[in-house]
C-alpha positions in Angstrom: 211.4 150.7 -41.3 212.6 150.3 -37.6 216.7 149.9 -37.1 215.6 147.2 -34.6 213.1 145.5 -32.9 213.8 144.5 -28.9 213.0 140.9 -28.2 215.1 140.5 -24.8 217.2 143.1 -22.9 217.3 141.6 -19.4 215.7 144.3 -17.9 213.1 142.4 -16.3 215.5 140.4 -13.9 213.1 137.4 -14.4 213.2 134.8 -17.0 210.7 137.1 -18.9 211.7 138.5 -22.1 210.6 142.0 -23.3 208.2 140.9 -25.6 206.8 139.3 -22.3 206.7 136.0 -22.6 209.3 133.5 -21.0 212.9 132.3 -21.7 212.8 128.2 -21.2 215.4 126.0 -20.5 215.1 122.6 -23.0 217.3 119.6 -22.7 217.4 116.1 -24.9 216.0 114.7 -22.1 212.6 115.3 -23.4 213.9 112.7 -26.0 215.2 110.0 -23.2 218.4 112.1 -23.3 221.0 112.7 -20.5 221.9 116.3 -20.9 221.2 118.4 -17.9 221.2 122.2 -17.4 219.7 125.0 -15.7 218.3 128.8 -16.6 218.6 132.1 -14.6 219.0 135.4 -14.4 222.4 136.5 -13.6 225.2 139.2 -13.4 228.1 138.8 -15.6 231.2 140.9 -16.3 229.1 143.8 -14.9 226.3 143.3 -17.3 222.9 141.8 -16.5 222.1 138.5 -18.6 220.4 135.0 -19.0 222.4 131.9 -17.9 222.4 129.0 -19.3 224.7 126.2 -17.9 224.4 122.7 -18.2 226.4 119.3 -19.0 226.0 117.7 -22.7 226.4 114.0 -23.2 225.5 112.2 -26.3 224.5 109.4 -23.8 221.2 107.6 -24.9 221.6 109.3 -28.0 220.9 112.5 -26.4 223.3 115.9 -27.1 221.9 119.0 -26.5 220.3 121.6 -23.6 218.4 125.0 -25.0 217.8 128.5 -24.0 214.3 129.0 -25.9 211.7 131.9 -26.5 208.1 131.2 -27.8 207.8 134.5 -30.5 204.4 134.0 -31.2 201.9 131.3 -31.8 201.5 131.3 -35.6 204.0 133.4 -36.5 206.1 136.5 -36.0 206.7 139.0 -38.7 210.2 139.5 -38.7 210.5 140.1 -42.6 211.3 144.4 -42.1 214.9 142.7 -40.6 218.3 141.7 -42.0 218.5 139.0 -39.2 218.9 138.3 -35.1 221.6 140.5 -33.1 222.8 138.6 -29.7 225.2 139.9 -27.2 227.1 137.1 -25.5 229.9 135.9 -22.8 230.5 132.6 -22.5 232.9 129.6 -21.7 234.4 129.7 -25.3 232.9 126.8 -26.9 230.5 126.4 -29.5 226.6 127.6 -29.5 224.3 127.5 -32.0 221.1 129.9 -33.2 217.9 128.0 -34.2 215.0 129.4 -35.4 211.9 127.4 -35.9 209.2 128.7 -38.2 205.1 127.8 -38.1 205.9 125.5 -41.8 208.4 123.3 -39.8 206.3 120.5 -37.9 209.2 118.2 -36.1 210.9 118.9 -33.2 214.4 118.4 -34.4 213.5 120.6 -37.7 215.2 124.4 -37.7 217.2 127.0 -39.3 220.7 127.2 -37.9 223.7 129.4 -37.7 226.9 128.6 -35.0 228.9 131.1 -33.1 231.8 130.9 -30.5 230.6 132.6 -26.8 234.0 134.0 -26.0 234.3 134.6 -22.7 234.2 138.5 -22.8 231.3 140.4 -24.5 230.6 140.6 -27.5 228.2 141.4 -30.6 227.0 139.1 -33.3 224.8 139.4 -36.0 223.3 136.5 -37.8 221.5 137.3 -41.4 218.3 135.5 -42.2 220.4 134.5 -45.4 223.1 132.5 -43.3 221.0 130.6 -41.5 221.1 127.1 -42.6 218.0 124.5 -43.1 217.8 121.7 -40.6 216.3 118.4 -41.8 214.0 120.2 -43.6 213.1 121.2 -47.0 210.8 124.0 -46.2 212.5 127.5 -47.1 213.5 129.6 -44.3 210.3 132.7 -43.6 211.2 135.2 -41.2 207.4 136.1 -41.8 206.7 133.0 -39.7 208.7 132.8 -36.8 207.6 130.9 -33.1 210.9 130.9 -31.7 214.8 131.2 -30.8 216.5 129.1 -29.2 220.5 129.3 -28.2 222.1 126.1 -28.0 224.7 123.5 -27.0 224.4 120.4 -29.0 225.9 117.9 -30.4 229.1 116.5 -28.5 230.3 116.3 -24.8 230.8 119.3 -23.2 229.9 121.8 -20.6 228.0 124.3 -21.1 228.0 128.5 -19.9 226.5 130.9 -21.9 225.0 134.6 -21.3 223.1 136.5 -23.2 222.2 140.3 -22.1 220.7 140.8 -25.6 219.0 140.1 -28.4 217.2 141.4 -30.9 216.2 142.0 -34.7 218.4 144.0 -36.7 218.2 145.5 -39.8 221.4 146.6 -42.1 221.0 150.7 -41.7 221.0 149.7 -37.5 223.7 151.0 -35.3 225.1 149.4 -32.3 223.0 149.3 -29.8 224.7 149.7 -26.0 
């Protein structure tokens, strides 16, 4: 079994991840939200990353602005892995991980785990087993996963995150850097 599997090192100085397909920004306002954000490539404390700023309101009953990558359309087998490894900067506040899974079929519907982005870098690992179900009853199957997203939600704030990776880990991995 592989230590770890690369889904996004920032090499590609695009919004492209390395599993090549595209880092999104997603905001409430797909919902009649007021949220607002935006998604680049960047340069952080010396390190190459993804960007996500943005302004979070709970306006409109809005409250939330994503950084999201599609996995795979019916499914990615991440089941050989403990869980998802990000490196992250940020502004301090709170972030969360969702994953969605092909058995979840509403938008609001994920698997969620919170972090703090301090605002030096740093490593965090989130098991599969700590992620928690999301107004859903559906088990969590990291056999079927479509996507990550990293985000700000739920109450007014603004929003700077960076991520210069992330992947799958498993337990026997080292530190990767």
């Amino acid at each position: 079994m592989a230590d770890s599997m690369l889904i996004d090192d920032r090499s590609s100085g695009s919004l492209r991840s390395s599993l090549d397909s595209e880092w999104r920004l997603v905001s409430d306002r797909v919902m009649g939200g007021l949220s607002s954000g935006e998604l680049a490539p960047a340069r952080f404390m010396g390190r190459d990353c993804l960007r996500m700023r943005g302004a979070v309101t709970t306006a409109n009953n809005g409250g939330f602005v994503q950084m999201a990558l599609d996995l795979a359309g019916k499914g990615f087998d991440a089941s050989a892995y403990t869980g998802v490894l990000l490196q992250v900067a940020g502004n301090g506040e709170h972030y969360n991980v969702h994953l969605r899974t092909s058995d979840l079929q509403l938008p609001w519907q994920s698997y969620r785990a919170g972090f703090v982005a301090e605002p030096q870098w740093h490593e965090l690992r989130f098991p599969f087993i700590d992620f928690e179900a999301y107004r859903t009853g559906s088990g969590f199957r990291p056999d079927r996963l479509v996507r990550i997203g990293l985000v700000a939600i739920g109450r007014e704030f603004n929003a700077e995150l960076c991520v210069a990776r992330t992947a799958f880990y498993s337990d026997d991995a080292t530190t990767a850097e």
